[in-house]
C-alpha positions in Angstrom: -3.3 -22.3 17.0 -5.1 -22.6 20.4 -7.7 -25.0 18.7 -9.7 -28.1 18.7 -9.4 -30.0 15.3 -11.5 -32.3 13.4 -11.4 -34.2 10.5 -14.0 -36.4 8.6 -12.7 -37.8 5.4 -14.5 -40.2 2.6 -12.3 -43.6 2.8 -9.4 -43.0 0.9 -9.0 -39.7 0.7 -6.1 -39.2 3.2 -7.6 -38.0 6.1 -5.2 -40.1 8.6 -2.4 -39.1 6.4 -3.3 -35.3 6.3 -4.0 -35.4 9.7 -1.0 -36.8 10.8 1.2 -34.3 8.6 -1.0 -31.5 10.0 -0.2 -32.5 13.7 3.1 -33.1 12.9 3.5 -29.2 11.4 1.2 -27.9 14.4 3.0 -29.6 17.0 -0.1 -31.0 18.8 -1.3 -34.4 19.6 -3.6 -36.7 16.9 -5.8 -39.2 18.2 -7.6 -41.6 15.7 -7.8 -45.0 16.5 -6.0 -44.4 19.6 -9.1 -43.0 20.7 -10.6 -47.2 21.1 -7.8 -48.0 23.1 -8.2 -45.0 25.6 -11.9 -45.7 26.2 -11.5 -49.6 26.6 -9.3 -48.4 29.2 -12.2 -46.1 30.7 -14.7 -48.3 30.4 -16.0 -51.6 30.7 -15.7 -52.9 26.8 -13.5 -55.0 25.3 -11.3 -53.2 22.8 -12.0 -56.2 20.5 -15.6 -54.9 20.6 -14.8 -51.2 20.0 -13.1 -51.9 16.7 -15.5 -54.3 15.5 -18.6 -51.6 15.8 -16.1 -48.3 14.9 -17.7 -46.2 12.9 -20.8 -48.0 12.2 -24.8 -48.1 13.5 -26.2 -50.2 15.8 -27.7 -53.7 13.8 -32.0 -53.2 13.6 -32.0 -55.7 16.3 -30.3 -53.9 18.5 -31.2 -49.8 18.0 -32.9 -49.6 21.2 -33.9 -46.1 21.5 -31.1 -45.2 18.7 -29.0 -41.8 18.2 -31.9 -40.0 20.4 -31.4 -41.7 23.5 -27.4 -41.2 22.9 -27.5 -38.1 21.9 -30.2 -36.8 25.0 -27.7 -38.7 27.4 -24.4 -36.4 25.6 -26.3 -33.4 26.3 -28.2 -34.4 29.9 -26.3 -32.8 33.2 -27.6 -35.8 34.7 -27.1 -39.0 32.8 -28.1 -41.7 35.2 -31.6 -39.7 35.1 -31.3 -40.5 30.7 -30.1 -43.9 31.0 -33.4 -44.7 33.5 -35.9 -44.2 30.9 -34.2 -44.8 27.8 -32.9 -48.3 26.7 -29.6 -48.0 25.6 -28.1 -50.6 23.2 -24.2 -51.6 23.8 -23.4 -49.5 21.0 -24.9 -46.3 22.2 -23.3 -47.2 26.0 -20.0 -47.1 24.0 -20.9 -44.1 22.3 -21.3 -42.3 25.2 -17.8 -43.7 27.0 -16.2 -42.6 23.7 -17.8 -39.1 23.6 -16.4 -38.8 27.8 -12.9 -39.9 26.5 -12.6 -36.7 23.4 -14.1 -34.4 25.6 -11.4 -35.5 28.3 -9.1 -34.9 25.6 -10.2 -32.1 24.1 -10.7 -30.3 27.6 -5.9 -30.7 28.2 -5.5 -28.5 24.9 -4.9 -28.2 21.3 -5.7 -31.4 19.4 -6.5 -33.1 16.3 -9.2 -35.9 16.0 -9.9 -38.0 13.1 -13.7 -39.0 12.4 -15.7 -40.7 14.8 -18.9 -37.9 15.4 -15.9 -35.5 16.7 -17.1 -32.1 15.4 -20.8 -33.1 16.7 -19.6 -34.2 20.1 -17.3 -31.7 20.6 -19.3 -28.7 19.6 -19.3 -27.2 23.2 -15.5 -26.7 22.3 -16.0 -24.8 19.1 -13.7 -26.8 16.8 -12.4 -26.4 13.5 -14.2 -28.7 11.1 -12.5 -30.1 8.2 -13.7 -32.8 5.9 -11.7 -34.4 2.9 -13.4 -36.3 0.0 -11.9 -37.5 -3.2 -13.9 -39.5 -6.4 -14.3 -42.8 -6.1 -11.5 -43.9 -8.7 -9.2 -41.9 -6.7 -9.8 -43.6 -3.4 -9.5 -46.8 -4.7 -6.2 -46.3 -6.5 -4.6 -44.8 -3.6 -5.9 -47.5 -1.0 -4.5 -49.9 -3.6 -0.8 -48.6 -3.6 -0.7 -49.1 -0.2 1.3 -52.3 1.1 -1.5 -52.9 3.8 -3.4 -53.5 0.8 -1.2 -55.7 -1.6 -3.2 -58.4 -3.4 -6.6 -56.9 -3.0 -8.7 -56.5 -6.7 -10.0 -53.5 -7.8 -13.8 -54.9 -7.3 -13.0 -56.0 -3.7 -11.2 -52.5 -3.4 -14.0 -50.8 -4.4 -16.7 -52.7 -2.4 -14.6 -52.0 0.5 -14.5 -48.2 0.0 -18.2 -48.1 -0.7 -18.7 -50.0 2.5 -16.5 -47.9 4.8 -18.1 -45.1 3.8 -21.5 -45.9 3.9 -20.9 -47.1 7.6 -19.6 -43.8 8.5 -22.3 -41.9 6.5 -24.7 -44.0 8.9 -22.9 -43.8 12.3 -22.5 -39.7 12.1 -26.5 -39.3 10.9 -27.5 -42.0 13.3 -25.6 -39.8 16.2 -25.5 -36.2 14.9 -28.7 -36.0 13.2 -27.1 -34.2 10.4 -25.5 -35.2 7.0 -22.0 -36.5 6.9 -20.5 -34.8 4.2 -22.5 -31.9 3.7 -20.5 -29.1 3.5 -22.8 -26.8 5.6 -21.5 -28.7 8.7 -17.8 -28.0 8.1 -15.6 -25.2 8.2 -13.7 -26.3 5.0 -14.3 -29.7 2.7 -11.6 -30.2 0.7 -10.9 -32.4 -2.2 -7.5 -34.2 -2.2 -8.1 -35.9 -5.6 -7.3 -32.2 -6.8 -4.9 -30.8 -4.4 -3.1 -34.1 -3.3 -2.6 -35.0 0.8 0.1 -32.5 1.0 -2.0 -29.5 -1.0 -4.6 -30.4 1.6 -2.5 -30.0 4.5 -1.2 -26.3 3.4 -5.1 -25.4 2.8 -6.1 -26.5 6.1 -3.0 -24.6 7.9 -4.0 -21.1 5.9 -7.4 -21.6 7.0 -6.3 -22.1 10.7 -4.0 -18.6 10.3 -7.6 -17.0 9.2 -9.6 -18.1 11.1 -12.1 -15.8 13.4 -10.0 -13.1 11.8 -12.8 -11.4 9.2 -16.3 -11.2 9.6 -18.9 -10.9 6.4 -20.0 -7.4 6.0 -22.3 -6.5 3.8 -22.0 -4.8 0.4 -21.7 -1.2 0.1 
């Protein structure tokens, strides 16, 4: 399918998994946190820097003029007029060099991106949305079994999920001005605590073999 993916997920629900598999059944490229390395190389921050502040809003101290300047600078023809009135923090600069690095990507062809604001900046390429959730039990058992995660208790497990996920929840509002999760801004929300990673992956591929095929007309 000739289309732009995206895919926000709760932490530990799959979505880099699911993602993966999908790309891999698709044949087209997935960029997750590849997508730090490629603007560290486009721009003038330290990779280091990119990872520590993925995902996650600017610190009170340092909003500047916050998600409006950022998000008037993504939409200006002319962002040198943007940045000269509006103070922008480091995190929004980076923002903006990671919003020119998916539209780069997005502009070559078919792709899949993994979180990051990717539907909201990439809306002038009509993506398909996707978003994966699972309860919180669910999450934290699976991020558990995972070797990366080997001596880590259930409490710090959970803590850590609850974290994760309320930095993301804060990063896409503080950017998007819309509600990460709500189901309204998605094509599809799926719940892989139900259908599993791989169930997730087949829902996502019928969708794509649908899609723009119907429209809703109205009852007779």
């Amino acid at each position: 399918m000739n289309k732009i993916i995206t895919i926000g997920r709760q932490f530990g629900s799959g979505g880099h998994e699911a993602g993966k598999r999908l790309a891999e059944k698709l044949g087209v490229p997935l960029y997750d946190k590849e997508i730090l390395t490629m603007t560290a190389e486009n721009s003038h921050f330290a990779e280091s820097f990119l990872k520590k502040i993925d995902e996650t809003r600017p610190s009170f101290l340092n909003l500047g003029m916050g998600g409006i300047a950022a998000g008037t600078a993504l939409a200006a023809t002319n962002e040198a007029f943007v940045n000269h009135f509006y103070s922008l923090s480091p995190n929004d600069q980076a923002f903006l060099e990671m919003s020119k690095v998916l539209r780069a990507i997005a502009a070559e062809g078919p792709c899949i991106f993994i979180g990051r604001c990717a539907d909201y900046i990439l809306k002038e390429f009509d993506p398909v949305n996707f978003f994966l959730c699972a309860d919180l039990d669910q999450r934290i058992k699976r991020k558990m079994a995972l070797e990366e995660h080997s001596g880590v208790t259930e409490d710090e497990m959970a803590k850590l999920v609850e974290t994760t996920d309320k930095n993301r929840s804060k990063f896409y509002e503080y950017y998007s001005h819309a509600r990460w999760g709500e189901a309204s801004h998605y094509h599809m929300c799926i719940d892989t605590g139900k259908v599993g990673v791989d169930g997730a992956v087949e829902l996502m591929c019928l969708y794509l073999e649908e899609f723009g095929k119907k429209n809703i007309m109205p009852d007779k």
